[in-house]
N, C-alpha and C positions, 0 to 999 in steps of 0.2 A: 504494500500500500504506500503513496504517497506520505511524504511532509505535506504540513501546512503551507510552507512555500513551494513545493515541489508544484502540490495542487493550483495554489493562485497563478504562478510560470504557465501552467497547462490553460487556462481558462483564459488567458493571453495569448499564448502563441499555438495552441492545438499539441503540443507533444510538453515530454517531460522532459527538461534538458537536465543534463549535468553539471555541477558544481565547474565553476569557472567556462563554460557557458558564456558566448555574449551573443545576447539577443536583442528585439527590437521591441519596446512594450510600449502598447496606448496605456497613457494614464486615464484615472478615472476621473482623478483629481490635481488641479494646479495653484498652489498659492504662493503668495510674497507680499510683503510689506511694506512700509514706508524707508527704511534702510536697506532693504534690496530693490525693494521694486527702480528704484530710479535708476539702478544698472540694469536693470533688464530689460527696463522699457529704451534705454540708451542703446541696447546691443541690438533692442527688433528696430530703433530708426538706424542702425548702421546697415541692417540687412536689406534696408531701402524700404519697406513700408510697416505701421505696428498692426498687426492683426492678428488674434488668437483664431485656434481652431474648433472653441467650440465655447460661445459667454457660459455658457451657463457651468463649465466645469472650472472655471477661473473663482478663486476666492481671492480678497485684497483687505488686508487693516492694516492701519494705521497703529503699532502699538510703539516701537522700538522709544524714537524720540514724540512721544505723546503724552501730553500736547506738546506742540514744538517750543522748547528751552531757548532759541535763538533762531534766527532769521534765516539762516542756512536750511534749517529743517522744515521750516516754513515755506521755504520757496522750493522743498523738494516735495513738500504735501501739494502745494498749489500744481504743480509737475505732473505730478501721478492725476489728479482729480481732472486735470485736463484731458487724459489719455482716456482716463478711466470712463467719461464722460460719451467721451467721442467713440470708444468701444461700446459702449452699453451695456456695462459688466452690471448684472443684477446684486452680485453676490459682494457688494463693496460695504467696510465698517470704517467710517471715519474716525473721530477722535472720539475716543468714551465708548466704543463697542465690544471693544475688548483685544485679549492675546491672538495673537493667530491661530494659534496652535490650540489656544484654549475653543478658539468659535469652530475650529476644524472638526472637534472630537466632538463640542454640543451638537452642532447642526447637520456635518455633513458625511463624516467619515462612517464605512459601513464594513463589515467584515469581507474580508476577501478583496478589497480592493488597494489599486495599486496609486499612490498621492505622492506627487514629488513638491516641495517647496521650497524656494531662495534660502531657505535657515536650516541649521544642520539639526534642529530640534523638536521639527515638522513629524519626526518619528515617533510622540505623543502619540499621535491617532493610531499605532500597534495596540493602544489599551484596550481596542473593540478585533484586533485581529488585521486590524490591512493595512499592506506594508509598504509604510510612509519613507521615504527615501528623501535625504536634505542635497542637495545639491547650488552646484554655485552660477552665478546670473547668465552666464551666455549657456550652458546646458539647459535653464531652465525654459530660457525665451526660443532657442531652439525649439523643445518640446511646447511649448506656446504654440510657438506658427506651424510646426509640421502636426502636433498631433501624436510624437511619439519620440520615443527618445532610445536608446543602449544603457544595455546593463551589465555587468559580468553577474551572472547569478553564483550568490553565494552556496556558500558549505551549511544545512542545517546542521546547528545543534539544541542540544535540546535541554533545557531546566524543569526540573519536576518542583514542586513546591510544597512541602508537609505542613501540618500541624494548624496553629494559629497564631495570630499578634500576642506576645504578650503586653503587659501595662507598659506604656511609653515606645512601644516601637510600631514603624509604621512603613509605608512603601518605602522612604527614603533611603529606611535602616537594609532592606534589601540592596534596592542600587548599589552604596557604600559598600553593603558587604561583598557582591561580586567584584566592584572594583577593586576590593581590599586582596580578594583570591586570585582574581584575575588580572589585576591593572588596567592602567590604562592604554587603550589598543589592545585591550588581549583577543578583545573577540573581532579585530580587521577580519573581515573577509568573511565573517558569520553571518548567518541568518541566524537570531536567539527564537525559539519558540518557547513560550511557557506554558506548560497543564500546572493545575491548580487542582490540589487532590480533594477539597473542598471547599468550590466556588464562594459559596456565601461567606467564609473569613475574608476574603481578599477584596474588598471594593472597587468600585473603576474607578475612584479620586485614589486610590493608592496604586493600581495597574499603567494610568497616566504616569504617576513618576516615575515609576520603572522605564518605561518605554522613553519617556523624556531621555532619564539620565544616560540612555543606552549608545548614545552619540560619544558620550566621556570614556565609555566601554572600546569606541573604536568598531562598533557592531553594524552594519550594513542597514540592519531595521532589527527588532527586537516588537516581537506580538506574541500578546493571549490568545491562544488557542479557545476561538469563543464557548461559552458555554451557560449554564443557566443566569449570572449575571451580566453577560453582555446583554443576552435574550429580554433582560428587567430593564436594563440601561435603557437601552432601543427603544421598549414600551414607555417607561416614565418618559424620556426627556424627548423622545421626538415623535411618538405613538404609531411607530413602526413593528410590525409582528415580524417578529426573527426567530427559526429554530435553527439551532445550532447543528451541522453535523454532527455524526458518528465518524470518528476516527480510530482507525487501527493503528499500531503505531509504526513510523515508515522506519527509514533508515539514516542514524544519526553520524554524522562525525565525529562526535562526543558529547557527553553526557555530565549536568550536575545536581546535585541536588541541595536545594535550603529547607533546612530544620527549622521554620519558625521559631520555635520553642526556644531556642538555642541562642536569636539571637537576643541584644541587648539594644539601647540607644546608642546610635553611632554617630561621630565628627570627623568630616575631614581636617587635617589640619594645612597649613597654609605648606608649601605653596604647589600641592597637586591633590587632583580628585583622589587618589591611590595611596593618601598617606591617610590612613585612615586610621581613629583609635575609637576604642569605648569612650563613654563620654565622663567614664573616672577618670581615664588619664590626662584630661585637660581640663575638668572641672577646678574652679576657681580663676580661670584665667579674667582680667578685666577688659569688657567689653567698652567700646565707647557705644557702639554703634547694631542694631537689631533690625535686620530686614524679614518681613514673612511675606513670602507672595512668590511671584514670577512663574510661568508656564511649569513651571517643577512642582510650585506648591501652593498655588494662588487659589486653590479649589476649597468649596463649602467645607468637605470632611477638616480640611486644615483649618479654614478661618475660625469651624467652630472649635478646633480643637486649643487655638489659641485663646479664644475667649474665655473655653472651660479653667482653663489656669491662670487668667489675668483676670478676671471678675473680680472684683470686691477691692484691687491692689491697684497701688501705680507703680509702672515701669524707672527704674533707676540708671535708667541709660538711655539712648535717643531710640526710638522705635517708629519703622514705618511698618504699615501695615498698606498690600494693596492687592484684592480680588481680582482674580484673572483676568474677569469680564463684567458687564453691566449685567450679566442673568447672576453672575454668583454674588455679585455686590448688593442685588437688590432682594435677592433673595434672602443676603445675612443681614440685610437690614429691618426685614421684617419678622426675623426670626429673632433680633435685638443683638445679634452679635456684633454689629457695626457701633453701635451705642456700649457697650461693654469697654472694646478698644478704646473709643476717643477717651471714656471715664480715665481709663486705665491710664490717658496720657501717649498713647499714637496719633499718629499724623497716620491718617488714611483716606487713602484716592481708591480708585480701580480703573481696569484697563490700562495700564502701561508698563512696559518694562520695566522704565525707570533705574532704580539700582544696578539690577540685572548688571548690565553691561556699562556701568559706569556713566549710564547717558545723562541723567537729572534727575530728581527727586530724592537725594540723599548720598552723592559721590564720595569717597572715601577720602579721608587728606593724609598728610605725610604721616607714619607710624602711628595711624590709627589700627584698632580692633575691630575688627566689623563680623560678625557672624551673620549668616544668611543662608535661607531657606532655598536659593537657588541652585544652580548646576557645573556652576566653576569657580575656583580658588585662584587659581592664577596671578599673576605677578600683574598689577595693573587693572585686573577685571573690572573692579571696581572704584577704580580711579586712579588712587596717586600709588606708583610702584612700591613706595615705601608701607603700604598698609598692606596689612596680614589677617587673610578673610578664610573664616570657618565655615564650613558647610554643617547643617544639620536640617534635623526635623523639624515640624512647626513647635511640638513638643519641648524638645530642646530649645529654639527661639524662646519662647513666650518664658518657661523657666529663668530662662538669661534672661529677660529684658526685665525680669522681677526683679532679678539680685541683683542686674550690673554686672556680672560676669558669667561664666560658662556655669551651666546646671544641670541635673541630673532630674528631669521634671518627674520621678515617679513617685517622687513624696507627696507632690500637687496633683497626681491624678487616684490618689488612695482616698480620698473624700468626695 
C-alpha cells in the first residue's frame, strides 16, 4: 500500500513515483504575502505580463509588516493591492485579517492536497494532511502563471505518536523534541507523516505547530495523516463533511516514535532551534521581553492557555500578546480571554507577525532577553544580533511573563 505522500504524488501525476523523483504537480493551492508577494509579482512583470492561472486558487494577506511600520511597507501594500485588484483575486486579506498560514489552514487547506507558498512556513496546513510546500518568489510566480510547478518527491518517513499531553506540555514540546533528536535539517529530503495513536489527545491548534515548526526540521512538508479530528476540524470550522481514509501502512525510510508521557516542557535556547533543554535547565533566566503569538502559536488553544495562567496576575516583564487572525482574536475576545491579557498588563493586537521576524510591534534591542512562542532563535531574528531569544510554549510564555524570567508553568496549571 501507499504513503500518504506516495498517495497524494498518485492523484497528481497518475502513477506512484519514487523517492527522488522529479515531477511536475498542479497545485491546488497558491499563497504569498505582503513581504513576498512584491517579488513575485516583480518576477511575473519581468516575464512580461502578471496573470495567474486560476483566481480563485490564489490566496494573499497582508501579515508580515502589518500594518505597515514605515513607508517602504506601505508602498509595497499599495503594490500588491494594485495587482491584486486588477487580477481579481477573491481570496485577498488586507490589514487585520490575519497570518497567512493561519487563514490557509481556517478557510482553505483540505486533506490531500498539494499548496505551495512564498514563506517557508506555509507547511502549517500539513495539520489537516496536505502537503504544503514553502518555496521562494520566482518558483512560486512561475507556478502562478503556468499552473504547475517541479518537485523532487521526497523519502516518506514516518512518526507514530503515543500516549497523551501531560500538564504543561503541548504541540511545541513535540516540535523541540524532534528537533532536539533530530536537529536541525535532519529531516532534508523527508516527507514526515504522523499517525496519532489516539486522535482526540492531539488537537489541530497543537498538529498546526508541529507542521509549522517542521520547516526548522529541514522536512520537505510534515502532515497528519487525517483522521477523526481532522474529520471534526472540517465540520466545526468550515462545515465541510470529510471521512478520513483507511490506510495500511506503506513503506517507510525510517521510523520514530514520541512517548507523550515522557515528555516535559521544552526551551530552545539561543542561538539555534536544536539547542534545546527542559525548561529546568534554564528556568530563572531574566527575561526582558514575552512574545505569545505568531503562525506557530497565535491559535485559540494557546491564547486560552495563556490567559489560564495570567488571570488574576500582572506580567513583570514586557508582554505582547497577538492572535493569528481576526477569527481567533474575536473569538478570545468573546470568550474574555483578550480582557484577561490587557488586565494582566499585555499589549495585544492580532493579525500580524510583528515580532516574528523582527518586523515591528516589539523588536528586540542590544543584549536583550526575549522568549517567544515562535519558530526561530537565530542570531538577529528578532532584531538586534546582540539579543538572545528562547523558544517555548505559550505555557512557558505566560509563566515567564508572571515572574520576569524563565518558568516552569506546571505549578500554575495544578489549580
Amino acid at each position: 500500500m501507499p504513503t500518504w505522500t506516495e498517495y497524494i504524488f498518485y492523484r497528481k501525476t497518475g502513477r506512484y513515483p519514487s523517492p527522488g523523483d522529479v515531477v511536475e504537480v498542479a497545485p491546488d493551492l497558491v499563497g504569498f504575502h505582503d513581504l513576498t508577494g512584491y517579488h513575485v509579482l516583480e518576477v511575473l512583470e519581468h516575464m512580461g505580463k502578471v496573470e495567474v492561472f486560476d483566481n480563485e486558487k490564489v490566496v494573499v494577506a497582508f501579515d508580515h509588516l502589518s500594518p505597515p511600520p514605515n513607508q517602504r511597507a506601505a508602498e509595497i501594500m499599495v503594490y500588491i493591492r494594485r495587482h491584486v485588484k486588477s487580477l481579481g483575486l477573491p481570496h485577498f486579506f488586507d490589514v487585520g485579517g490575519g497570518i497567512l498560514h493561519q487563514i490557509i489552514l481556517e478557510r482553505y487547506a483540505m486533506p490531500g492536497q498539494v499548496i505551495f507558498t512564498a514563506d517557508s512556513h506555509g507547511n502549517t496546513a500539513g495539520a489537516v494532511g496536505a502537503f504544503a510546500h514553502g518555496m521562494g518568489a520566482t518558483d512560486i510566480a512561475a507556478a502562478l502563471k503556468l499552473g504547475k510547478t517541479w518537485l523532487v518527491v521526497p523519502a516518506p518517513f514516518r512518526v507514530d505518536v503515543r500516549g497523551e499531553f501531560p500538564l504543561g506540555v503541548m504541540g511545541k514540546d513535540v516540535a523541540l523534541h524532534l528537533l532536539g533528536q533530530f536537529g536541525a535539517e535532519g529531516f532534508n529530503g523527508y516527507s514526515v507523516e504522523v499517525f496519532v495513536e489516539r486522535p482526540k489527545v492531539f488537537p489541530m491548534d497543537d498538529r498546526a505547530t508541529v507542521a509549522n515548526m517542521s520547516t526548522e526540521m529541514g522536512a520537505d512538508a510534515l502532515m497528519f495523516i487525517p483522521d477523526a479530528v481532522t474529520a471534526e476540524y472540517l465540520k466545526t470550522a468550515r462545515g465541510v463533511d470529510y471521512t478520513p481514509p483507511s490506510l495500511e501502512p506503506g513503506y517507510y525510510a525510517d521510523k520514530y516514535t514520541v512517548e507523550l508521557g515522557r515528555l516535559e516542557p521544552l526551551v530552545a535556547a539561543p542561538h539555534s532551534v536544536d539547542n534545546v533543554k527542559t525548561v529546568s535547565e534554564v528556568e530563572g533566566v531574566e527575561v526582558d521581553q514575552v512574545f505569545i503569538g505568531s503562525c506557530t502559536n497565535g491559535r485559540l488553544s494557546d491564547i486560552a492557555t495563556a490567559a489560564r495562567i495570567l488571570k488574576g496576575r500582572r506580567v513583570k516583564t514586557r508582554c505582547i500578546a497577538i492572535p493569528a487572525s481576526y477569527e481567533v482574536f474575536k473569538t478570545a475576545m468573546k470568550l474574555g480571554y483578550i480582557d484577561v491579557l490587557t488586565e494582566a498588563g499585555c499589549v495585544v493586537t492580532y493579525g500580524t507577525c510583528g515580532p516574528c521576524l523582527g518586523g515591528h510591534f516589539g523588536v528586540a534591542g542590544p543584549g536583550e532577553v526575549h522568549l517567544t512562542t515562535s519558530n526561530r532563535n537565530f542570531k538577529g531574528r528578532v532584531g538586534h544580533p546582540e539579543a538572545k531569544i528562547y523558544l517555548a510554549n505559550p505555557a512557558v510564555a505566560a509563566a515567564t511573563a508572571a515572574e520576569g524570567r524563565i518558568a516552569d508553568p506546571r505549578p500554575y496549571l495544578k489549580h
